[in-house]
Backbone bond lengths (Angstrom), bond angles and torsions (degrees), N, CA, C in turn:
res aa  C-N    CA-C-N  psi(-1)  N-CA   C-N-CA  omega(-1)  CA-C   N-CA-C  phi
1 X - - - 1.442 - - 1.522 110.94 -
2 X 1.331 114.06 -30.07 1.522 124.56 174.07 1.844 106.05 -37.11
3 X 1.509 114.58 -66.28 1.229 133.29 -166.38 1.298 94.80 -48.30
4 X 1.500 138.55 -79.88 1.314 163.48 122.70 1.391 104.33 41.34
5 X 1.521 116.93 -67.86 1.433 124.52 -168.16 1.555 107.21 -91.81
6 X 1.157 120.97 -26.61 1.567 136.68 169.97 1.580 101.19 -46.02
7 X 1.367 112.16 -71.90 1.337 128.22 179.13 1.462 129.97 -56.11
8 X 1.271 118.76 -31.02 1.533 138.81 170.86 1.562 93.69 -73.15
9 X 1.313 124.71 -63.33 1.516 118.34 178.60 0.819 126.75 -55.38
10 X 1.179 127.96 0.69 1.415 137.33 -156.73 1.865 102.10 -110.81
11 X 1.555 99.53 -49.77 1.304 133.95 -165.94 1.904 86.71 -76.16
12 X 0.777 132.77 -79.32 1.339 154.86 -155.99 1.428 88.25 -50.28
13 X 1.756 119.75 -45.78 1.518 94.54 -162.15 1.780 111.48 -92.38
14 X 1.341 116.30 25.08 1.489 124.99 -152.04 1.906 72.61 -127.57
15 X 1.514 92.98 158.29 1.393 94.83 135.10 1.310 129.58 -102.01
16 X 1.358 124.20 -175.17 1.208 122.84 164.15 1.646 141.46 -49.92
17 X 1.275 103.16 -30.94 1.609 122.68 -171.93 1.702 108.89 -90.26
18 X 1.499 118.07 -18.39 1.426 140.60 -141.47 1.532 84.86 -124.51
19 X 1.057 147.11 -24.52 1.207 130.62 -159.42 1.894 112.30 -91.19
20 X 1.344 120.01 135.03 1.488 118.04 -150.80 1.698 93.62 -94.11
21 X 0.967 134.01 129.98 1.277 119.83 153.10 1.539 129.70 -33.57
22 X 1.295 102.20 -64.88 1.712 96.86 166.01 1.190 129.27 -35.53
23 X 1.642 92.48 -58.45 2.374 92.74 -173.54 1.940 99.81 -52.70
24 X 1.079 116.91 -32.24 1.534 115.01 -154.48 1.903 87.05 -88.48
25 X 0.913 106.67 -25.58 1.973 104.87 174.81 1.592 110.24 -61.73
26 X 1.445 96.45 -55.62 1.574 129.22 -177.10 1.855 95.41 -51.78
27 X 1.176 112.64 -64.55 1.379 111.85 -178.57 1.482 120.37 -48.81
28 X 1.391 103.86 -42.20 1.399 107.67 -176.90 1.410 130.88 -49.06
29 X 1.467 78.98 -55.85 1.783 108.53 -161.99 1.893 103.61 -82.13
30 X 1.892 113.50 5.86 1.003 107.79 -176.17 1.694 86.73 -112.89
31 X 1.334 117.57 -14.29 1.685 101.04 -168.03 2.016 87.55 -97.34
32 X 1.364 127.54 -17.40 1.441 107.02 162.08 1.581 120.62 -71.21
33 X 1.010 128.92 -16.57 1.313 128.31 -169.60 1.224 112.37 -81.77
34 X 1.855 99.13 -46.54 1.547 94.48 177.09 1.843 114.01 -79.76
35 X 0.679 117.64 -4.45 1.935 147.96 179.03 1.531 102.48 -52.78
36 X 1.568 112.86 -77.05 1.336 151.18 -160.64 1.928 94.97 -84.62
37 X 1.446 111.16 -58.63 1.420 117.49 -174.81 1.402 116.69 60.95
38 X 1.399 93.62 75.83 1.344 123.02 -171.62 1.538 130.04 -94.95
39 X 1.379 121.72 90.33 1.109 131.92 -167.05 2.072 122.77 -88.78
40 X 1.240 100.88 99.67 1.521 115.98 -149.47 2.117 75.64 -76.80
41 X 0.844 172.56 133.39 1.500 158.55 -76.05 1.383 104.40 49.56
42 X 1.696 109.42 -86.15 1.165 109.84 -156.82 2.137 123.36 -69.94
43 X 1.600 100.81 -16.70 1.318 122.54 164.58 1.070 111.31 -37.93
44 X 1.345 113.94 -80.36 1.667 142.51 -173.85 1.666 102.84 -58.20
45 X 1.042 151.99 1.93 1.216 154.96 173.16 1.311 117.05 -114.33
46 X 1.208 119.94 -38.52 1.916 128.37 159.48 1.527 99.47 -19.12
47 X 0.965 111.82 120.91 1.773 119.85 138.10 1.108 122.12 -25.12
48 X 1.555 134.66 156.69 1.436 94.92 140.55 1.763 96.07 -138.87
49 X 1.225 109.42 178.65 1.385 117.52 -156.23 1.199 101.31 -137.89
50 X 1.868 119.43 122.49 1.313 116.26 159.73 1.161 111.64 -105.90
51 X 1.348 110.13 165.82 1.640 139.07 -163.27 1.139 87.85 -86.79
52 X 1.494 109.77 162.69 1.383 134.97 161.98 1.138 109.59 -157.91
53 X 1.546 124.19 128.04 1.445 149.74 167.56 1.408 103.94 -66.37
54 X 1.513 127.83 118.26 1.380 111.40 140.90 1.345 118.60 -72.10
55 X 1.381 125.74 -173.29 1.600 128.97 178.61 1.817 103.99 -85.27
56 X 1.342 99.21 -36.65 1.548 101.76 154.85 1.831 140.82 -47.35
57 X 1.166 79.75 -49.79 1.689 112.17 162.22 1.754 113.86 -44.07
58 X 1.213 101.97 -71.96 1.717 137.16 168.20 1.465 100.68 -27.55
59 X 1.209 99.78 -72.59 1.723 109.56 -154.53 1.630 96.23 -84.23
60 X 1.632 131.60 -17.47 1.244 107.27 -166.85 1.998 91.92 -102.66
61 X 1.345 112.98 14.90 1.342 114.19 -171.83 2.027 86.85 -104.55
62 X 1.275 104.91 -34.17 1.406 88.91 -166.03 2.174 117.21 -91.54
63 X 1.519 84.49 -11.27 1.758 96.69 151.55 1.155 145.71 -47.11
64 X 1.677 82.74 -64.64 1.397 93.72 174.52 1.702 114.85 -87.89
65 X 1.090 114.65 10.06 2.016 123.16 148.18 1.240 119.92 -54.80
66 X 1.651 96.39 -51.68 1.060 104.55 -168.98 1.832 113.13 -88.34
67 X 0.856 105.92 -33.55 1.577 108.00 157.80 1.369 95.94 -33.72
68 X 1.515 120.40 -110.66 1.258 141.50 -165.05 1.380 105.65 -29.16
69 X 1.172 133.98 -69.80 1.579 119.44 169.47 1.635 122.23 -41.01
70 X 1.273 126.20 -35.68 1.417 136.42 171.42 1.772 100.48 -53.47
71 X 1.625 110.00 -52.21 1.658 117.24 174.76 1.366 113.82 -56.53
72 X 1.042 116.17 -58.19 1.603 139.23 158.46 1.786 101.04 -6.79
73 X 1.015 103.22 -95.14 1.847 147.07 -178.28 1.507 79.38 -42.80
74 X 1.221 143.67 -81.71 1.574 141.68 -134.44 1.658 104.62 -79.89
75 X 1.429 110.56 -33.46 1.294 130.39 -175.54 1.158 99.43 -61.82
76 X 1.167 134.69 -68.59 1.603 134.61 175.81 1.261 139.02 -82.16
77 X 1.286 132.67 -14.01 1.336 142.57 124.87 1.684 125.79 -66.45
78 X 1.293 127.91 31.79 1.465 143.57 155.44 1.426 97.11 -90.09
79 X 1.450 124.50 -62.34 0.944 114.84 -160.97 1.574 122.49 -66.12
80 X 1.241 112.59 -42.55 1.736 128.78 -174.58 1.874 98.75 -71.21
81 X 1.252 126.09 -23.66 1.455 116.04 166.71 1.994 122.53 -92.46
82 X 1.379 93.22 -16.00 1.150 121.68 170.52 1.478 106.05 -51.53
83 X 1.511 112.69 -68.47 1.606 133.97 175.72 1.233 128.71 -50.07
84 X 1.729 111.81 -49.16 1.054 126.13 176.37 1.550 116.68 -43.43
85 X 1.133 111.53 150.63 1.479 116.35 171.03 1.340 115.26 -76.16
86 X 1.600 141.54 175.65 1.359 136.27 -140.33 1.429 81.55 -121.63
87 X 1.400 132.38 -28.64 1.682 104.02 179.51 1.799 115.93 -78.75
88 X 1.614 101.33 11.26 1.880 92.70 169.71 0.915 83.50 -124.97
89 X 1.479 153.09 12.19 1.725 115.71 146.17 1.648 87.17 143.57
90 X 1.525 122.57 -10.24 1.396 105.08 -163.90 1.318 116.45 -104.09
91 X 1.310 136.94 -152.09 1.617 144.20 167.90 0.885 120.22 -90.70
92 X 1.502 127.72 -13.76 1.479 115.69 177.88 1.519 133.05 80.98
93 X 1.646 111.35 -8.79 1.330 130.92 -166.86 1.057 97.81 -52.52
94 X 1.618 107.76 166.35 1.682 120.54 -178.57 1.844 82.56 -114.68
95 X 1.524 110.42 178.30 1.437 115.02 -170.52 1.262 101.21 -69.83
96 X 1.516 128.07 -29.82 1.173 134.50 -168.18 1.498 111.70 -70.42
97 X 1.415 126.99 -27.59 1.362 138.44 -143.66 1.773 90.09 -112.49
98 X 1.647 113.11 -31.77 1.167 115.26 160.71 1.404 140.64 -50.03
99 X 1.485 92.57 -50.48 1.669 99.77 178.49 1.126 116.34 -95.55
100 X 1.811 119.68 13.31 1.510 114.08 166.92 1.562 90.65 -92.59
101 X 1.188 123.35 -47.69 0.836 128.61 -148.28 2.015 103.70 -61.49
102 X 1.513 102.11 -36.32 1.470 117.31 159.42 1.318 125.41 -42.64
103 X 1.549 96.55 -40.48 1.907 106.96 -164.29 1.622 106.24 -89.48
104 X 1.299 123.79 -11.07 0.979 129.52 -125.13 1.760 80.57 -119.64
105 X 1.513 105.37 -48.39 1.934 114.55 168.92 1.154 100.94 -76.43
């Protein structure tokens, strides 16, 4: 709420037409810092760590994409063939017959 009320006071005592972009940048980026409490020391001393893909990795990351998009795709085209009437290809369901039919998979 600090950030919040910092900024309203800030805003409140300016008008609208008068207010600089900068000071209101300047404000910002001083009520996240102290917000977050960000110590540029401990930054610069981090490790850092790269990733590495196995080929295992690869293929079980791009499966399960494709899984989930396959869920994706089936999830929302159930319903619109679901509806359809049976002389274009669909079931004919009423909404009711839908969402048992939902609860029911």
């Amino acid at each position: 709420m600090a950030i919040n009320n910092g900024i309203y006071n800030f805003l409140a005592s300016r008008s609208a037409s008068v207010v600089k972009y900068s000071e209101l940048n300047n404000l910002i980026k001083t009520s996240v810092n102290t917000f977050i409490s960000v110590r540029p020391d401990t930054v610069a001393n981090e490790e850092k760590h790269e990733i590495r893909y196995t080929a295992f990795t690869k293929l079980f990351i791009a499966l399960y994409t494709l899984l989930a998009f396959g869920n994706a795709i089936i999830d929302e085209i159930y319903n619109i063939w679901a509806a359809e009437t049976p002389n274009v290809g669909g079931l004919g369901f009423s909404s009711g017959n839908i969402g048992l039919s939902l609860t029911v998979n």
